[in-house]
N, C-alpha and C positions, 0 to 999 in steps of 0.2 A: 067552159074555157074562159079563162080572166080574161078582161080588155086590155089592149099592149097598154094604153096610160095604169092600168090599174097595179102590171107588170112592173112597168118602171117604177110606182112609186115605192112597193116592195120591195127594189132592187137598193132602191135611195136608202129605205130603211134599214135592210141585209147589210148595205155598204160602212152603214155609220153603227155597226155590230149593238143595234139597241130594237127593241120589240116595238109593237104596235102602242103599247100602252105607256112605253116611255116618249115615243116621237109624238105622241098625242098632247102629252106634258108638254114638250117642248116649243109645240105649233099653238099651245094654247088652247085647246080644242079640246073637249068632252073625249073621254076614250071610247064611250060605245059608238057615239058619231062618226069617231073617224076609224073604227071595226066597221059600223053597217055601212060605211060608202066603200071600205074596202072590201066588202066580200058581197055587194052587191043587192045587199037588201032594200037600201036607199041608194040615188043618185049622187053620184060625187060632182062636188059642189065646188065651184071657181074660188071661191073663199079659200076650201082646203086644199087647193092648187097651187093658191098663193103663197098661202101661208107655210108651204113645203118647199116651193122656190126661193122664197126669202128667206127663212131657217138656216134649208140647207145647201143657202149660196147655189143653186142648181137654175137653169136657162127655162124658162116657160114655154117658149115654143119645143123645146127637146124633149119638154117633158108633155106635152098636148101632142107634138108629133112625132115623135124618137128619133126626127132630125135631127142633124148637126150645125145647119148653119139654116139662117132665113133664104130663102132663093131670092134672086133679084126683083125676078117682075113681081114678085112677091109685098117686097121693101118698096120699090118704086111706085106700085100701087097706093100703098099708103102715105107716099110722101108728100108734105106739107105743099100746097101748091102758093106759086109765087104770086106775091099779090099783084092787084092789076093797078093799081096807084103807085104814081112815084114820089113817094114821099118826101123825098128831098125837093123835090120841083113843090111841093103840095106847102113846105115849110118855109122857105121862098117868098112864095108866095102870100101865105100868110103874115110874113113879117115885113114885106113888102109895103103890105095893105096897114101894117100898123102903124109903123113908122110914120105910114104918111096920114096918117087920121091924127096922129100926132107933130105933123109940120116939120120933120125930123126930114133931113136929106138922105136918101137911096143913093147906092151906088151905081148903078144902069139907068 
């Protein structure tokens, strides 16, 4: 039995009505490489994941999870965390300090 990623990328292939050895051309990829990751002889390789996602305009996660959308806690898990400087206060403050090593009048 194929793995559902293995599924879908067959489907991606089926869909754009071209074989294994034309989508091979297209991804840039060696044809037998990307036969033995499809039929399981070798491991399929995040390169050839990418490189089918970018191609064929298709979502990475839908195709790593036959999702359709990222879940939340998902997204939020990885979301970029707010810094803990306030930078504006931090640039302030440095110009503050130039100003006055240069004898220049501050405004506060």
């Amino acid at each position: 039995m194929q793995k559902p990623i293995i599924q879908r990328i067959n489907d991606i292939i089926t869909r754009n009505n071209i074989n294994v050895s034309q989508a091979s051309k297209l991804i840039g990829m060696p044809q037998n490489t990307l036969s033995r990751q499809l039929n399981g002889v070798s491991s399929l390789q995040l390169d050839t994941v990418l490189s089918i996602c970018e191609y064929f305009n298709e979502d990475v996660y839908w195709l790593l999870t036959g999702r359709s959308e990222i879940p939340k806690d998902v997204v939020s898990s990885y979301a970029a965390p707010k810094p803990e400087v306030d930078y504006k206060e931090k640039y302030y403050a440095a110009l503050e300090e130039y100003l006055d090593v240069w004898g220049m009048p501050t405004s506060g």
